[in-house]
Backbone bond lengths (Angstrom), bond angles and torsions (degrees), N, CA, C in turn:
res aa  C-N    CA-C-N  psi(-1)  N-CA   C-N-CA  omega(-1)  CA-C   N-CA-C  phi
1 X - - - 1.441 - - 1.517 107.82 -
2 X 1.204 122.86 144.60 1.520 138.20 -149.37 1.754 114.38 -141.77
3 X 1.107 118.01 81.36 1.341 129.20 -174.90 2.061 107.23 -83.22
4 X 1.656 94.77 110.83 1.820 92.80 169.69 1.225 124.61 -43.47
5 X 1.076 111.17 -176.61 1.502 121.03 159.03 1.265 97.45 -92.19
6 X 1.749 106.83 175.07 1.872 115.60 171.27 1.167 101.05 -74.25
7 X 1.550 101.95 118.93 1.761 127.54 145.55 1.467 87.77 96.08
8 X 1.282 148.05 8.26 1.389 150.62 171.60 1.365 116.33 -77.30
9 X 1.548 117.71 112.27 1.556 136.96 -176.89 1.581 93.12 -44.81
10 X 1.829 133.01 119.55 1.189 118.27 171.64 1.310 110.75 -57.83
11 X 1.206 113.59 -31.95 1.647 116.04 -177.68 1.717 123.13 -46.11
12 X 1.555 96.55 -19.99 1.483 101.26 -179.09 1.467 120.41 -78.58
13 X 1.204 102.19 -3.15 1.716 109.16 167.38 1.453 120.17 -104.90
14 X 1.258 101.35 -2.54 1.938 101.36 -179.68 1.723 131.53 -70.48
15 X 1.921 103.68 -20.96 1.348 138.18 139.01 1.965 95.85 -26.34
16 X 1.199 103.52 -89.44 1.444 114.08 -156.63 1.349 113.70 -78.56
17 X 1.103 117.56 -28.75 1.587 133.87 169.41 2.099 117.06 -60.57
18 X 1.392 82.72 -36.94 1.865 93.59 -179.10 1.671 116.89 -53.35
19 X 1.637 112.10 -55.72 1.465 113.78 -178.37 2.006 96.43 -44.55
20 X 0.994 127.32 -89.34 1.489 144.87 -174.73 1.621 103.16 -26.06
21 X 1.524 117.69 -41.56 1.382 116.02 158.84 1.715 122.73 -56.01
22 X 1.434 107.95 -61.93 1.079 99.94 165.13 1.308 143.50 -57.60
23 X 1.746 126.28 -16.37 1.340 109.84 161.92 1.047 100.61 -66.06
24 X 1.559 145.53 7.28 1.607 95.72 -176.24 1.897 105.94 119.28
25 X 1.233 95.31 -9.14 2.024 76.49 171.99 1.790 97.06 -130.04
26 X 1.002 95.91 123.69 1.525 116.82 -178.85 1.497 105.92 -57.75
27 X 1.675 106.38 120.39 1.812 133.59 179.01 1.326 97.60 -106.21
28 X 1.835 89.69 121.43 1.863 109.60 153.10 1.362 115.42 -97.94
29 X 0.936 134.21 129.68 1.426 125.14 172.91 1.886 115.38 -124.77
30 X 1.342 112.71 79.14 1.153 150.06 -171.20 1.406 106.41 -16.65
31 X 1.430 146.61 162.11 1.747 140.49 176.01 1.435 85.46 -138.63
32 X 1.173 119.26 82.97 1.528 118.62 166.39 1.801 132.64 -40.89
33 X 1.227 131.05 156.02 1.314 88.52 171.26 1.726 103.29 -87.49
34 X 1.425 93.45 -174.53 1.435 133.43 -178.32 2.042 97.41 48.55
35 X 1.223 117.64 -12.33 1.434 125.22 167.92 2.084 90.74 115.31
36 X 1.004 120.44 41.91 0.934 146.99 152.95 1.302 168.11 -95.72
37 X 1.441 110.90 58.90 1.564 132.61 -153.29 1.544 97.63 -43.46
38 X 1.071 147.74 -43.03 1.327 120.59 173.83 1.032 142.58 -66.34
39 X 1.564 108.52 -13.01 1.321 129.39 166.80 1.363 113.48 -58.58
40 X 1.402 116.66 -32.37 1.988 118.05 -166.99 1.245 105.03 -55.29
41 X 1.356 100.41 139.17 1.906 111.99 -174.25 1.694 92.13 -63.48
42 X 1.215 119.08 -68.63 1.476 119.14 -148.41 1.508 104.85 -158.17
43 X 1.165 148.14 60.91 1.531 154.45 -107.01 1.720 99.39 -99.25
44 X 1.679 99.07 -35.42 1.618 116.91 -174.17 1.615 98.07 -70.31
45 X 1.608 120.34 -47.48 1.546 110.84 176.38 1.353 117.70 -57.77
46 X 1.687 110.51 -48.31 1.242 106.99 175.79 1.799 115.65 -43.55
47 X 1.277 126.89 -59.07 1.276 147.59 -179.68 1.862 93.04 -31.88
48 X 1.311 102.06 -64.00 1.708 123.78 -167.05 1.474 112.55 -47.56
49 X 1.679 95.52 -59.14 1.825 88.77 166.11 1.354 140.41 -53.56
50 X 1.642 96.93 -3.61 1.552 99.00 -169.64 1.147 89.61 -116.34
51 X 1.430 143.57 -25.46 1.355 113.73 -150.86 1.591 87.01 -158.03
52 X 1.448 123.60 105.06 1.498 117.02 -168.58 1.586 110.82 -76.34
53 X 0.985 99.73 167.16 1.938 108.85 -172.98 1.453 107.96 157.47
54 X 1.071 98.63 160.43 1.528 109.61 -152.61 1.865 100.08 -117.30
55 X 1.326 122.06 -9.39 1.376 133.09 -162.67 1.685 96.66 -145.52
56 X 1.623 107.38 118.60 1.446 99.16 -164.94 2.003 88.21 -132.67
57 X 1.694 109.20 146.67 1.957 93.08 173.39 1.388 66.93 -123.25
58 X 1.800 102.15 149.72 1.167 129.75 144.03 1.054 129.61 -111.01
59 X 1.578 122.67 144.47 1.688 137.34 179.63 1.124 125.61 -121.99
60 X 1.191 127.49 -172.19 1.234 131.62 -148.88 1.394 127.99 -164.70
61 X 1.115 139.14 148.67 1.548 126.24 156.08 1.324 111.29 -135.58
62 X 1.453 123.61 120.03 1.472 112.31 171.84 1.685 114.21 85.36
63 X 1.143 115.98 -117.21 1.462 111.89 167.87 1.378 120.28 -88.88
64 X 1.403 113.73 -7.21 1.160 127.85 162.55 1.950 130.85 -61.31
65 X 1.236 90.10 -23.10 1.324 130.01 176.05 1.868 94.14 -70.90
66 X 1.235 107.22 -66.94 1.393 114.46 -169.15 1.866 99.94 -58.59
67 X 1.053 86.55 -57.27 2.300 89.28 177.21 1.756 95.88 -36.75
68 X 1.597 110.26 -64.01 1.028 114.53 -176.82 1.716 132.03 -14.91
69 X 1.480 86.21 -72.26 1.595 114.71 -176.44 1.632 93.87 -57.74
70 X 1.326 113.36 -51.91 1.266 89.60 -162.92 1.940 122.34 -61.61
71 X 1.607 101.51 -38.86 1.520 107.02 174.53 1.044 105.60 -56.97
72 X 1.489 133.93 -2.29 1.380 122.80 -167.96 1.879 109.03 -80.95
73 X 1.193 105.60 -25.77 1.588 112.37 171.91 1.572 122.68 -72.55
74 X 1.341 110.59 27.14 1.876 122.32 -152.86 1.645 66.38 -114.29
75 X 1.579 108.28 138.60 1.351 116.77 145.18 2.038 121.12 -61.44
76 X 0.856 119.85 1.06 1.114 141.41 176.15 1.384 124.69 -83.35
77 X 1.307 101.17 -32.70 1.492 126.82 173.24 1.890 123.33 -98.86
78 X 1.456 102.75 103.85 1.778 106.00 -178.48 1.529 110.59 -107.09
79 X 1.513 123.47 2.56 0.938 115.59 178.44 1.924 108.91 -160.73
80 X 1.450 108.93 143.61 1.797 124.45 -173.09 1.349 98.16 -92.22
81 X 1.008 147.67 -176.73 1.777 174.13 -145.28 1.595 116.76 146.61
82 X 1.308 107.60 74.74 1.378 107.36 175.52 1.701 124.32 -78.31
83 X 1.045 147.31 139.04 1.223 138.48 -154.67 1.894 103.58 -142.20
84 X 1.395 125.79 77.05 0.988 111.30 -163.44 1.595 149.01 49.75
């Protein structure tokens, strides 16, 4: 699961996000509201309803980074992706 930066088109990471899709581990890349990664309710559930798994990394860019860190304390969560 893949949290923007503030006011950042998620689409602008799907470029860099695709290789890592294509081996083989399934990318969410979150639409926050108002374009606001801190705003996301819960980005890893969102991820969950769509695509089950039991071991989820979340990332980030920017303040997205900050969403990040925080899901990172979810037993749900085994791995960070910080992105500037």
């Amino acid at each position: 699961t893949f949290v923007p930066g503030a006011f950042v088109d998620p689409r602008a990471y799907a470029a860099t996000l695709t290789p890592l899709a294509a081996s083989g581990f399934p990318v969410v890349i979150v639409k926050p509201p108002m374009g606001f990664g801190l705003l996301a309710e819960d980005p890893v559930k969102i991820a969950a309803d769509k695509i089950p798994s039991t071991r989820w990394v979340v990332g980030g860019h920017s303040l997205g980074g900050v969403k990040a860190c925080e899901l990172a304390m979810s037993d749900r969560v085994s791995g960070v992706l910080l992105w500037a």
